[in-house]
C-alpha positions as CSV (number, residue, x, y, z in Angstrom):
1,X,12.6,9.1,6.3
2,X,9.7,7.2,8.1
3,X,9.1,4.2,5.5
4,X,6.3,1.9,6.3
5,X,5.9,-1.0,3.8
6,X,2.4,-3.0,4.0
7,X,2.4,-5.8,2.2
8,X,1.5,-9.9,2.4
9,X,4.4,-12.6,2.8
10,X,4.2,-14.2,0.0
11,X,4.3,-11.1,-2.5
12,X,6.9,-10.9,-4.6
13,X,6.6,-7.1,-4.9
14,X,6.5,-6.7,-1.3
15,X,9.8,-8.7,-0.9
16,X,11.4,-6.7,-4.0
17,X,10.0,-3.2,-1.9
18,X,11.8,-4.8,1.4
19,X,15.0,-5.7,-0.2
20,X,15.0,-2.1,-2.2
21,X,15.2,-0.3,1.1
22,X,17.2,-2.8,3.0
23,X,19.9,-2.7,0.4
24,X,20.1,1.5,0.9
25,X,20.1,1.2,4.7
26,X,16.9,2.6,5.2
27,X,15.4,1.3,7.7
28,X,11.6,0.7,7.3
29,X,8.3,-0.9,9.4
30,X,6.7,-4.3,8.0
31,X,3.0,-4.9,8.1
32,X,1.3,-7.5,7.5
33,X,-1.9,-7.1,5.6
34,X,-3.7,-10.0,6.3
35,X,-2.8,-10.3,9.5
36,X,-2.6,-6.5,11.1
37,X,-4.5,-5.1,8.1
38,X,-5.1,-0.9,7.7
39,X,-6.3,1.7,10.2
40,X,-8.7,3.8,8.6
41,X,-6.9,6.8,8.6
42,X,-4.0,5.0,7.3
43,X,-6.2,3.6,4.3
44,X,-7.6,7.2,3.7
45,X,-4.0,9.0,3.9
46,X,-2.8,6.5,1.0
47,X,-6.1,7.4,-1.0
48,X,-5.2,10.9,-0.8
49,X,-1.8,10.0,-1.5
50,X,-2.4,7.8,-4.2
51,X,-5.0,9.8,-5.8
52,X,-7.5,7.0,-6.8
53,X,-9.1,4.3,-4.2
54,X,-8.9,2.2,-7.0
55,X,-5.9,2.1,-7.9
56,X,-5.5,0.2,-4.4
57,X,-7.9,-2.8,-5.4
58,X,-7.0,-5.9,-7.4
59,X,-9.1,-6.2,-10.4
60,X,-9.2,-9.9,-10.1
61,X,-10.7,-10.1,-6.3
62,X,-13.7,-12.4,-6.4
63,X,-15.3,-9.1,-4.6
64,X,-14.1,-6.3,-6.6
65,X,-17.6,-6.2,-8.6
66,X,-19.6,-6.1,-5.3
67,X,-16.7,-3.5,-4.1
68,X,-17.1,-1.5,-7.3
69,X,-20.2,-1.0,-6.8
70,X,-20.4,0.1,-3.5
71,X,-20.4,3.7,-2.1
72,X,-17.5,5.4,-1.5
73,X,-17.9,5.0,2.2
74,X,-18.2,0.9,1.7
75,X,-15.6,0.5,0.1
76,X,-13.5,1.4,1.9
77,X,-15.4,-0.2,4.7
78,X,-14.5,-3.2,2.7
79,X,-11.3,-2.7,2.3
80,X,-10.4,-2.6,6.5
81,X,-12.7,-5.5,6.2
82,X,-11.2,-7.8,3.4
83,X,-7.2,-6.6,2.9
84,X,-6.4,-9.0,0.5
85,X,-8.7,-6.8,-1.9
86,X,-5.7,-4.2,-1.6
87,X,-2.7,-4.3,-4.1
88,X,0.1,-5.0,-2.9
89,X,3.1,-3.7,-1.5
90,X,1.6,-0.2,-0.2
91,X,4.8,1.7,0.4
92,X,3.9,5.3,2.8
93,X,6.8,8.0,3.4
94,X,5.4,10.3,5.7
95,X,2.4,11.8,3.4
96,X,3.4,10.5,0.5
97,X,2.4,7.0,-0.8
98,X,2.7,4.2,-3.5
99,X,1.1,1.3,-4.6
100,X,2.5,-1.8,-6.3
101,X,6.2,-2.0,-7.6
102,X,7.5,1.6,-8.0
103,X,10.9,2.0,-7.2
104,X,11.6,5.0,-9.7
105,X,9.4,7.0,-7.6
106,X,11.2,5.5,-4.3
107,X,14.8,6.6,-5.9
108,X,13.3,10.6,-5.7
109,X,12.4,10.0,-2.2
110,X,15.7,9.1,-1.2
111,X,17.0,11.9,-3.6
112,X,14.8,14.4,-2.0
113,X,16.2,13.6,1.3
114,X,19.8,14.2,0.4
């Protein structure tokens, strides 16, 4: 299991994500949005992953109208540019990826890998 958790300091999801895993003994890496932000080939694998760039976004951004209405390819432009537009915590496994609090869907990865 390669877990990768990006996700701000001060998020409470992202501390809940942290403590889910660390209380399993999986080991996971920490990223700091803000400060290390996304590759773009990370950000489009969790697209794919995810299934819906904007599920990714938080509504209440003060950028997220300009962002809406963007292309495709500037949003997510915008997105390297500005993390703190992206929800938080982004939890990867290998190809697979979530978004927000979700650890229902993290309980069938560790399932799976049993």
């Amino acid at each position: 299991m390669n877990i990768q958790i990006f996700g701000k300091s001060k998020c409470f999801d992202t501390k809940k994500a942290e403590r889910f895993f660390k209380e399993r003994g999986i080991k996971f890496q920490r990223i700091d949005l803000p400060d290390k932000g996304m590759s773009r080939r990370e950000l489009e694998s969790v697209i794919r992953a995810v299934g819906d760039i904007e599920l990714l976004v938080l509504p209440d951004d003060p950028d997220y109208a300009l962002w809406k209405h963007s292309l495709p390819k500037a949003q997510i432009d915008m997105l390297i540019e500005t993390p703190d537009m992206l929800r938080t915590p982004i939890v990867r496994n290998g190809q697979k990826a979530t978004v927000g609090e979700a650890s229902e869907i993290w309980k069938t990865w560790l399932n799976d890998e049993k």
